[in-house]
N, C-alpha and C positions, 0 to 999 in steps of 0.2 A: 504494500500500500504506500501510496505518495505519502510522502510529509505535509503538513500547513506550512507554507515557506510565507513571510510576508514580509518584505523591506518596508524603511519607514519614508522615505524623501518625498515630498509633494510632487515635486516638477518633473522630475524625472528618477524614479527609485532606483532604475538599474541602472544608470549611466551609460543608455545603449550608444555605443560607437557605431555600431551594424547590427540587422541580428543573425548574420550569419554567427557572431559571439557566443548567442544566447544558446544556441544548439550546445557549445562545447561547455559551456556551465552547467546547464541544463540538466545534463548525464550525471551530474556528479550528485544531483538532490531527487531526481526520479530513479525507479529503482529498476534494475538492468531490465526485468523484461516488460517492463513498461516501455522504458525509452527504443526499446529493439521495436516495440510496438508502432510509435508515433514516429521513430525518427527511420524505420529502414522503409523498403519495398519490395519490388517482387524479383525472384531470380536471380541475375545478374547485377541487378540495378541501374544500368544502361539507362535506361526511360527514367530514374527519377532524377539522374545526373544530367539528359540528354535537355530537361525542362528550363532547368536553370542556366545550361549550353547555350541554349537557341534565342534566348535573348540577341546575342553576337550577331544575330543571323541579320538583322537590321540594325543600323543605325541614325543616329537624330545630325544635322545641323545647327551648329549652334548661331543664332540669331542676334544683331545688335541694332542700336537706332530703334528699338521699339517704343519706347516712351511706357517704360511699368514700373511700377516704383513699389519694390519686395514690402511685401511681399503678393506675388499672385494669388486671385480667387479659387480656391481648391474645392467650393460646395460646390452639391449637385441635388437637382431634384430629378426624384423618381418614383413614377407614380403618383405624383402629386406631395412624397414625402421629398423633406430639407433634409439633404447629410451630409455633415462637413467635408465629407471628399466621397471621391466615389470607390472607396477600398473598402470594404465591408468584410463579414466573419463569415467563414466558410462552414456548413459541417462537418464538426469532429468528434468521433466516438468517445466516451468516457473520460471526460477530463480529472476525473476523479483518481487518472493515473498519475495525475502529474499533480496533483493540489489535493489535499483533504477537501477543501472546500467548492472544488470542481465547477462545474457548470453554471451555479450562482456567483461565483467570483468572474468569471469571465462573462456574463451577461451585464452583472454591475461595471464592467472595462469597457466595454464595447457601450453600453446605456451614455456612459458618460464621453466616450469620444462623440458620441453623435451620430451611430450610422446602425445598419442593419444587423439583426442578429440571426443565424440560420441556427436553428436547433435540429439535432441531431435526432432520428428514432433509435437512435444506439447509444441515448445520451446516460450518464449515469446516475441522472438527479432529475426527478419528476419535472413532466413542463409546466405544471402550474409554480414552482418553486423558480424557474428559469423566468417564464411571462411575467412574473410580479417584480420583476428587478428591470421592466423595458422603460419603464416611466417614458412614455409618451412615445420611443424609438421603435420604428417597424419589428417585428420579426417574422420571420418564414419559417415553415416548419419543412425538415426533407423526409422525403418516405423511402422507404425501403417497402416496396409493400409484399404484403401477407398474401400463405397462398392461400388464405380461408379470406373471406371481402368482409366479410364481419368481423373480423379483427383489425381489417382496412379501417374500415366505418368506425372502428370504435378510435382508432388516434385520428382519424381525421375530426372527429367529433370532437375532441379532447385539443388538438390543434383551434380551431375554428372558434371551438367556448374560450378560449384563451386570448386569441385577437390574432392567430394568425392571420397577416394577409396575403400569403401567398403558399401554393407546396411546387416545392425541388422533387420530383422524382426522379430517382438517382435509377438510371436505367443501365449503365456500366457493370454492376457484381452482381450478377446472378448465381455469381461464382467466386470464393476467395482469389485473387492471385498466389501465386506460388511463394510465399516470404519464409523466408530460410531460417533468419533471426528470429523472427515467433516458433518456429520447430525444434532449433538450435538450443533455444531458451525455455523450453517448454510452457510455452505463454498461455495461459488461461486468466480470463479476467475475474481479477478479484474484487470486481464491485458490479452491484446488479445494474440491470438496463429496463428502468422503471418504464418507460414507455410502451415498449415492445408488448405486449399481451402474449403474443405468442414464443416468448423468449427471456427468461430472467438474467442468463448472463453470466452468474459465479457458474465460476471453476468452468467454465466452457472453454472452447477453441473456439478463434473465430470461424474458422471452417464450418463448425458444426451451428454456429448465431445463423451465419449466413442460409446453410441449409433449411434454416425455418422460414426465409423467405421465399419470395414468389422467384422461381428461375425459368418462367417461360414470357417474359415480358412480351408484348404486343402494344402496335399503335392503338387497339381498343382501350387499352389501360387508361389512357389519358382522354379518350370520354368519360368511363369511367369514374376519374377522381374530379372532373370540372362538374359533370352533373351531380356527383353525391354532396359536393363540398362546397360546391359556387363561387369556387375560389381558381386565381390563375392558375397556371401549371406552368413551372418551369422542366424542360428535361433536360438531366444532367449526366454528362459523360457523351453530348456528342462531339464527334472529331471528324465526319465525313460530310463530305459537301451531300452525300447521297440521304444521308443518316438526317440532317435538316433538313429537305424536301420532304423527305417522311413523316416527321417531328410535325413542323407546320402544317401540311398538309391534313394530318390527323388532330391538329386543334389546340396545339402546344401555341401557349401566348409567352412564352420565351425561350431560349436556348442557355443552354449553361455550358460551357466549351470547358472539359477537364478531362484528365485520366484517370484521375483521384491521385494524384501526390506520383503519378510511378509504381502506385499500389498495387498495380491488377494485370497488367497484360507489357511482359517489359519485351523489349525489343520493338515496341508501337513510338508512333511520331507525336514527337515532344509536343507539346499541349498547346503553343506561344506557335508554333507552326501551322499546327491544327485549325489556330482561332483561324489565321487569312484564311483557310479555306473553307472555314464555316460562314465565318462574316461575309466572304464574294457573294454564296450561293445563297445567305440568308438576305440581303440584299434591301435590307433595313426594315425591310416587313415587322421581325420582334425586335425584342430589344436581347439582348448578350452579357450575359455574364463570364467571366472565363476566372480560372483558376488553376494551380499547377506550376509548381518550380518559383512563384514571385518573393523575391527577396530583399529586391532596391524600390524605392520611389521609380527609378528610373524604368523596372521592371513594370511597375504600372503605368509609368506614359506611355512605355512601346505598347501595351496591349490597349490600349485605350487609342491609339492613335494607330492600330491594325482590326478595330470595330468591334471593341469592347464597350460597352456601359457604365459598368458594375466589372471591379475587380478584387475576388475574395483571397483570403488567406487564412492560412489551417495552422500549419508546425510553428512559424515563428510565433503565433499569439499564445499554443499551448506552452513553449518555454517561457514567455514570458509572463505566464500562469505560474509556472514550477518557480519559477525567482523570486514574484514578486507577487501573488494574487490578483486581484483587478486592477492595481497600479498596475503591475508590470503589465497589462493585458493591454492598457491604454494608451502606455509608455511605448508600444507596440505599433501601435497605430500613428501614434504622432513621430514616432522615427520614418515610418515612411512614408509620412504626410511633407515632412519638413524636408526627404531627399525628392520628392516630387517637387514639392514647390524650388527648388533649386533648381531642379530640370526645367522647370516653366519659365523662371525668368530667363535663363540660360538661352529658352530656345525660342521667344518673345514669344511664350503665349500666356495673355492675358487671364483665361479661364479654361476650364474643363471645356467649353467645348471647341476652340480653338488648337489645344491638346488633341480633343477627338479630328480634329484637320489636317495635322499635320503629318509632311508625308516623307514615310521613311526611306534610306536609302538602306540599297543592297549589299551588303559586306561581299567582297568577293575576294576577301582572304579569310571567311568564316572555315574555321573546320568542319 
């Protein structure tokens, strides 16, 4: 079990330099097969290293003579909601690995930077204990869904009573990927997965969590959960231009461009590559989320200016859960708010959507 870890400094608890940092801290206060959990991925690791890669693959211009005076506008609305930037919180399984205090301490981090919260059905702290810490900030809830629809029905209900305004169906793990580290380290989670109905979670492998879900997904699913729930649907884990035709076509009111971390299927195209070719084919119809390898502020203008929306992040917020509870989760957020707004005045753009304009150039000494 995680420790309570909680630093005391207002402004910034951990001192984030980067958070690629926080990952090697990180290790030293979550406990090995927690951290083999959160921090590895599948196989090889090829795709979780390839995500962070492919940043390189484009690059920016830097801009002068723009007339901005630091620092740039980094809010965005979406959906008619205000959030301070457009980086938001991804879903991640049981943070209760890395924090005693788990899912409520990074809901209160995220509450308080200003932007969206995605709650996880593999979360390890009831959603009404998550939802009462959003004070006034959106949340989405991601499904994993059930092969029984009555256990569907029963968190979408529990979602909906709670103020979700949107569900993530996470349509990529019908299946675990192959992660070596969780085998290696004999990893069963030692805290339950209160949402799930059909899954409590201790002492499981994930292999056998996932097994309780639904593995024969279909474009019906997403009638499905907009008729039962009346709520949007984003699907998550597309990378093919073919995969959004499908998506849309069958009623998906967004996309969510991920691999899930390099979690599931390694040796597939890094995620940051993925988006251009979901964003061509999606062709501004939904709106886009992407996730997958983000590390720098910078990481999120390229994806935002390759026809991202909304761009999430998972590992670095859950280390800086493990360091620092909802500081550090915050702390998290304004690190790569403030190397974003560097990139924007860097490369004269005024605001987020200016950002979303600007066009990148092709590295053709990318590896």
């Amino acid at each position: 079990m995680a420790q309570d870890y909680q630093t005391s400094s207002a402004e910034n608890p951990l001192n984030v330099i980067n958070v690629y940092d926080l990952e090697r801290d990180a290790e030293k206060v979550i406990p090995k097969g927690g951290f083999g959990y959160i921090s590895s991925g599948a196989a090889d690791l090829y795709t979780i290293q390839e995500n962070i890669k492919a940043f390189n693959h484009k690059l920016v211009a830097p801009r002068v003579l723009q007339d901005i005076a630091f620092p740039p506008d980094p809010s965005t609305t979406f959906w008619g909601d205000k959030l301070t930037s457009p980086i938001i919180m991804a879903p991640v399984a049981a943070h209760k690995l890395a924090n005693t205090q788990g899912e409520v301490a990074t809901a209160k981090g995220v509450s308080r930077y200003g932007t969206i919260f995605t709650i996880s059905s593999f979360a390890s702290e009831t959603y009404e204990a998550q939802a009462a810490e959003a004070n006034g900030q959106p949340q989405w809830f991601q499904l994993y869904q059930s092969k029984d629809d009555n256990a569907t029905k029963q968190m979408l209900d529990v979602a909906k009573k709670n103020g979700a305004k949107a569900i993530v169906l996470t349509a990529d793990a019908t299946v675990g990927g192959y992660r070596e580290a969780d085998k290696r380290n004999g990893f069963t989670f030692p805290v339950g997965l209160p949402i799930v109905p059909y899954q409590n979670g201790v002492d499981q492998t994930m292999d056998n969590v996932y097994k309780s879900a639904k593995q024969s997904l279909s474009p019906k699913d997403i009638d499905f959960i907009k008729s039962y729930s009346g709520l949007p649907v984003f699907v998550k884990g597309v990378q093919t231009a073919e995969d959004t035709e499908i998506a849309i076509q069958a009623g998906a009111d967004g996309i969510w461009v991920s691999n899930h971390g390099g979690r599931q299927l390694d040796g597939g195209v890094a995620s940051f590559d993925a988006l251009q070719v979901v964003a061509k084919a999606a062709r501004k119809r939904v709106p886009i989320v992407f996730d997958s390898g983000v590390r720098r502020g910078m990481h999120v203008f390229k994806a935002l200016a390759s026809g991202a929306d909304l761009v999430a992040i998972g590992r670095p917020v859950i280390y800086g859960l493990a360091l620092g509870g909802s500081q550090g989760v915050e702390a998290v957020f304004k690190e790569l708010e403030n190397e974003l707004l560097i990139a924007m005045q860097l490369t004269g753009s005024h605001n987020i959507e200016e950002v979303k304009a600007t066009n990148l150039i092709d590295n053709q000494f990318a590896d």
